[in-house]
C-alpha positions as CSV (number, residue, x, y, z in Angstrom):
1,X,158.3,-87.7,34.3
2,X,156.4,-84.5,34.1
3,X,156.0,-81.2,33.0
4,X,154.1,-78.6,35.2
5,X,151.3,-76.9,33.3
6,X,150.4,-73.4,34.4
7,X,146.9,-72.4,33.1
8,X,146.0,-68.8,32.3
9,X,143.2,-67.0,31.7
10,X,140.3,-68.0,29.6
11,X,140.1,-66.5,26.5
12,X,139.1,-66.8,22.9
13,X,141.6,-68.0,20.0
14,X,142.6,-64.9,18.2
15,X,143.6,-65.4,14.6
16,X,147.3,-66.1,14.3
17,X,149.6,-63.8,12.6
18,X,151.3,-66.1,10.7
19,X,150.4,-69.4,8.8
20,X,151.2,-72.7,10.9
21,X,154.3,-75.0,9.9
22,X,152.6,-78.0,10.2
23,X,149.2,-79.4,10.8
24,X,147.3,-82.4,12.4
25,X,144.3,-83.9,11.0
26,X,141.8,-86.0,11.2
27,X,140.8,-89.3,9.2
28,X,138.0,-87.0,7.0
29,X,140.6,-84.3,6.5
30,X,139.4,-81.4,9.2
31,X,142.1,-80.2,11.1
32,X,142.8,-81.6,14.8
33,X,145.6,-79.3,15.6
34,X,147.9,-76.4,14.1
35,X,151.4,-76.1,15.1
36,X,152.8,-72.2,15.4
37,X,156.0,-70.9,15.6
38,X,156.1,-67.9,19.0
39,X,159.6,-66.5,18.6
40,X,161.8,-69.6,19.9
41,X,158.5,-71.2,21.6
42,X,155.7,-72.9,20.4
43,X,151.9,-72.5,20.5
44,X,149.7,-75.6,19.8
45,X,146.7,-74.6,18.9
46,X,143.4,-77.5,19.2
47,X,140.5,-75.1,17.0
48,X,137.8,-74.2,19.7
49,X,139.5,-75.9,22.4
50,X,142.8,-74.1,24.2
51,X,145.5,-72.6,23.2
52,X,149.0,-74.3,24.5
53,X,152.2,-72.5,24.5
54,X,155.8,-75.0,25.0
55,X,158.2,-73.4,25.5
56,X,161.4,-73.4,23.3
57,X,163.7,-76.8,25.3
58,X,160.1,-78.0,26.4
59,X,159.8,-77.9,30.1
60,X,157.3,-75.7,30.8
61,X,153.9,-75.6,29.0
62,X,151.2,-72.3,29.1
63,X,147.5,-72.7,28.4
64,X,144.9,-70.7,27.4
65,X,141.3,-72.6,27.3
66,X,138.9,-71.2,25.3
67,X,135.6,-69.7,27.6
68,X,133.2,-72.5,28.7
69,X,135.8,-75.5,27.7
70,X,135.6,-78.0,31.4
71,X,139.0,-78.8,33.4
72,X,138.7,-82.7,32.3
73,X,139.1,-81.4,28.5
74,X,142.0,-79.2,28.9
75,X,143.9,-82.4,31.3
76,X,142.8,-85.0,28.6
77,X,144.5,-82.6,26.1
78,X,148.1,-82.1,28.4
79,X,148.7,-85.6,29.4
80,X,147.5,-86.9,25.6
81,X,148.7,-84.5,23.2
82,X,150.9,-81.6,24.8
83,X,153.1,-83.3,27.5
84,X,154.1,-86.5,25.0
85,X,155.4,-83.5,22.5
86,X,157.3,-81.4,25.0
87,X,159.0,-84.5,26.4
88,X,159.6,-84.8,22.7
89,X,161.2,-81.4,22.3
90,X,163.7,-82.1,25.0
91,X,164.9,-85.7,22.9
92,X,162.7,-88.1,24.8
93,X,161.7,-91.1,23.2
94,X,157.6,-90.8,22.9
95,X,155.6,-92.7,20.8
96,X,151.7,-93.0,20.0
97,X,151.5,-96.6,21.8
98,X,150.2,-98.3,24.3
99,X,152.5,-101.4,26.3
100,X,151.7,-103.9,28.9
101,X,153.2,-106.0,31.2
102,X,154.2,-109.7,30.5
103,X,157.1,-111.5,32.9
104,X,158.5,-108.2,34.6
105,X,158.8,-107.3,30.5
106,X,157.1,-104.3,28.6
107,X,155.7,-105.2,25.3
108,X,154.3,-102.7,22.9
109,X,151.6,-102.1,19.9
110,X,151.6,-99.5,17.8
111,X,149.4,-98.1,15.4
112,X,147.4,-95.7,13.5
113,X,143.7,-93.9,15.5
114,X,141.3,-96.5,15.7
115,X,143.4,-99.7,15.3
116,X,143.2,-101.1,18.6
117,X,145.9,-100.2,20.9
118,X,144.1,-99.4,23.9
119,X,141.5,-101.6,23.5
120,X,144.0,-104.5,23.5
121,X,145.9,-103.1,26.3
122,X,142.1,-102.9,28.4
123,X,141.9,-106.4,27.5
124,X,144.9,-107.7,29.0
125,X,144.4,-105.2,32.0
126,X,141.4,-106.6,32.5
127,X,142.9,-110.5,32.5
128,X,145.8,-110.0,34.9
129,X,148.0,-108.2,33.0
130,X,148.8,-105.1,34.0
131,X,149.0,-101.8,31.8
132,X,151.5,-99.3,31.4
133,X,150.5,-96.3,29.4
134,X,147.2,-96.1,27.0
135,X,148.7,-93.7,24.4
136,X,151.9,-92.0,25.2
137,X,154.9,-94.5,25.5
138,X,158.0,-93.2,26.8
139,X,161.5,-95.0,26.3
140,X,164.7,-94.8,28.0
141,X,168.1,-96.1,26.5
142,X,169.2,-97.2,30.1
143,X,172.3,-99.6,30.5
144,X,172.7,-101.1,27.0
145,X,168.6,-101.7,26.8
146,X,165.4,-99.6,26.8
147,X,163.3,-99.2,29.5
148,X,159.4,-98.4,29.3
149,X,158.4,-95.9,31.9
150,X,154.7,-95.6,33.0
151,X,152.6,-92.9,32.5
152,X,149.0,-92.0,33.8
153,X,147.2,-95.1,34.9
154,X,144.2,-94.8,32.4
155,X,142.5,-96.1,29.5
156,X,140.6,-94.5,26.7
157,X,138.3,-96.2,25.4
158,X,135.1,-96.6,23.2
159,X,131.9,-97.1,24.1
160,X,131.8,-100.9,22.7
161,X,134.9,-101.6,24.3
162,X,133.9,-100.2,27.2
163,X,130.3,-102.6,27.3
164,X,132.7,-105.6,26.2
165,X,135.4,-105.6,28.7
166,X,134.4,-103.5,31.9
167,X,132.6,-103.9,34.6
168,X,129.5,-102.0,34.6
169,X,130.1,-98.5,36.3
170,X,133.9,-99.1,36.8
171,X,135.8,-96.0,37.8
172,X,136.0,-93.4,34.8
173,X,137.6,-89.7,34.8
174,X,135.0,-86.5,34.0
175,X,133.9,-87.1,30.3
176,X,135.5,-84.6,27.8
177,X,134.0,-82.3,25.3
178,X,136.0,-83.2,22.0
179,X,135.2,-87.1,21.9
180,X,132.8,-89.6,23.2
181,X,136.0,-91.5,24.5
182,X,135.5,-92.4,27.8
183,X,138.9,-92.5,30.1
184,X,139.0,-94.9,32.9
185,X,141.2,-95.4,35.8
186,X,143.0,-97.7,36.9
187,X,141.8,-100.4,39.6
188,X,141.5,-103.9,41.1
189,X,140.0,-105.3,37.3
190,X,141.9,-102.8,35.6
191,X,145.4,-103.1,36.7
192,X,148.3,-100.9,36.2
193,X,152.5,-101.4,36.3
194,X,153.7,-97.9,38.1
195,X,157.7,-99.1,37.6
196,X,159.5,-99.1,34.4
197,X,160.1,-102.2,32.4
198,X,162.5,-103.5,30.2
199,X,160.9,-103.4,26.3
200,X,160.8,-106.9,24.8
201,X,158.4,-106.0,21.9
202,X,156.8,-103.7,19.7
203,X,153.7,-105.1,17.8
204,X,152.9,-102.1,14.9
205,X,148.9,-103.2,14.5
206,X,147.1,-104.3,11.1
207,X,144.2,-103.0,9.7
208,X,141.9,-106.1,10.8
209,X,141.7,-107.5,7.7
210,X,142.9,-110.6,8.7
211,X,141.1,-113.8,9.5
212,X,143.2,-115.1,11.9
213,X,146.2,-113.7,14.0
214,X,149.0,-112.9,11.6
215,X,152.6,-112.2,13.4
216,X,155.9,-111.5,11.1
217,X,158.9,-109.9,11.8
218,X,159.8,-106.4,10.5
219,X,163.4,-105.5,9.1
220,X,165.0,-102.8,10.6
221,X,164.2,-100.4,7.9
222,X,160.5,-101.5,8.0
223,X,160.6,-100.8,11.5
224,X,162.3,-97.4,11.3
225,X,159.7,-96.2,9.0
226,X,156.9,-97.0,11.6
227,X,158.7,-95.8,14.9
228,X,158.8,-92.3,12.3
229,X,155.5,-92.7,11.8
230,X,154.2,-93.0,15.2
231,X,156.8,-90.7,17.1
232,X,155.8,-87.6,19.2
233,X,157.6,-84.8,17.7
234,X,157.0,-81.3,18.0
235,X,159.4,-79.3,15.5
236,X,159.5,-81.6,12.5
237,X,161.8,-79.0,11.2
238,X,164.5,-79.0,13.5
239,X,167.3,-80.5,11.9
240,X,169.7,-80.9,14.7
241,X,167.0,-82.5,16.8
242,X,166.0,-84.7,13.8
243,X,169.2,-86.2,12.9
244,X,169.8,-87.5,16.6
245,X,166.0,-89.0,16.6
246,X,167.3,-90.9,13.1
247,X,170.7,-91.7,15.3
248,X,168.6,-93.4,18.2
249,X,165.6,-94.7,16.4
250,X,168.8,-96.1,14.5
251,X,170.0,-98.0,17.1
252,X,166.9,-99.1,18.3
253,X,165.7,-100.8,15.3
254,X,168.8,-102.9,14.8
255,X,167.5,-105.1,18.0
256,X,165.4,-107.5,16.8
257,X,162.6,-107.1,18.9
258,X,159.7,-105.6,16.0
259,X,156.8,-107.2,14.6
260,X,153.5,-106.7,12.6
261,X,150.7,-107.8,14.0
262,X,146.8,-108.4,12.4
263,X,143.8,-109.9,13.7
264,X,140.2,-109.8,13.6
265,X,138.6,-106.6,15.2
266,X,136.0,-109.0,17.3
267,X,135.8,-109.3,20.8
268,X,135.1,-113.0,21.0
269,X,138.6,-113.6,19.7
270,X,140.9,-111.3,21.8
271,X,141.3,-114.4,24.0
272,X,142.9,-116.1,21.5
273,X,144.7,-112.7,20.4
274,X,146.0,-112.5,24.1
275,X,146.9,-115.8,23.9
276,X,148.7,-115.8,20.8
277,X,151.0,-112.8,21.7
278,X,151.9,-114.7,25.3
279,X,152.9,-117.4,23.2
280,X,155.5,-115.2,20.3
281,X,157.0,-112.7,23.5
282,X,157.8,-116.0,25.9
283,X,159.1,-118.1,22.7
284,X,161.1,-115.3,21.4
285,X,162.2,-114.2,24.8
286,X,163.7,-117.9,25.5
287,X,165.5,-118.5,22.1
288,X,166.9,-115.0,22.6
């Protein structure tokens, strides 16, 4: 699915007239991006970046990039930030997660910046096993189950992730100006599922803290509270829209189908990670 984005003029953010209704921010506490209210629209504003306008049901998106900000930042900003948040507005199912392919299944880990999620997705990519979105995961309710439909076939990753799971020079989008991420693109060692797949699993991710790799299963309410956590949603104030998030999020959690997942952050032991997740989806797959 996707939404067209029509890009205007450059030009430089003007202050706003009014103050934001909610904020995102980074880890340190400076502020990533400010949401505005624009009559019934939207503007998303990313400080010295662009300016994105949604409109009010979310299928069309405006930009305005501020002078001298390159074409690869403003699409790394759309298909990362903007388009999971529109699909949002219109009662898509979007979450900050990244899912791969096991058995014609879609399996899924979640968690906060920086715990792992595309960086474990690389790694089974880059075994066999192919990838079906890096950041923003989109769900359908289809038929009595939920389907997992791809999005761009790329990965964002680190620099260290990059040196300990690519080849050298393998196929990588224009950099970006906001973060030293590097995207890559899909190919014959990093391998990508363009068809939907049923979800089997969600895996929210630990904090590495543990020594080995830790797998328990979440209660439903332990799981609702993390899908909240980790959902795309662009008006957190709009009731109506709210209540049937709560209503479906609802209904998904009662499947028993979520998990929390640790392991060491070290790259010698995402073999054994990979292996150990294999294991728990095809086990809990079989008894179910």
């Amino acid at each position: 699915m996707e939404i067209l984005l029509s890009r205007q003029e450059e030009r430089p953010q003007l202050p706003a007239d009014k103050a934001p209704f909610h904020e995102w921010t980074f880890p340190g506490g400076a502020v990533w991006t400010y949401f505005y209210r624009k009559g019934n629209d939207y503007l998303l504003r990313f400080p010295e970046l662009a300016d994105f306008e949604v409109s009010s049901s979310g299928d069309s998106v405006r930009c305005w990039a501020v002078p001298g900000v390159s074409d690869a930042t403003i699409d790394h900003l759309y298909l990362n930030q903007v388009l999971p948040l529109a699909l949002g507005k219109q009662g898509e199912f979007v979450f900050h997660a990244s899912a791969i392919e096991v058995d014609r299944f879609a399996v899924a880990f979640m968690g906060e910046s920086g715990r792992g999620k595309s960086t474990l997705a690389a790694s089974f990519a880059t075994s066999g096993f192919r990838f079906l979105t890096d950041d923003g995961l989109l769900v359908k309710e289809e038929g009595g189950g939920y389907q997992v439909l791809p999005s761009h076939p790329s990965i964002r990753l680190w620099q260290d992730s990059e040196v300990a799971l690519l080849a050298e020079n393998a196929p990588s989008a224009p950099p970006v100006q906001y973060t030293s991420k590097a995207r890559f693109l899909a190919e014959d060692n990093l391998v990508f599922c363009g068809e939907a797949r049923p979800l089997r699993h969600v895996y929210f991710l630990g904090d590495g803290a543990a020594k080995r790799v830790e797998l328990e299963g979440l209660s439903p309410s332990e799981a609702l509270i993390e899908l909240v956590k980790h959902s795309f949603l662009l008006d957190i104030e709009e009731q109506t829209l709210l209540a049937r998030h709560f209503d479906r999020l609802t209904r998904l959690v009662s499947r028993p189908i979520f998990y929390r997942l640790d392991f060491p952050r070290r790259y010698q032991a995402l073999a054994q990670v990979r292996q150990a997740i294999l294991e728990h989806a095809t086990e809990e797959s079989e008894a179910a």
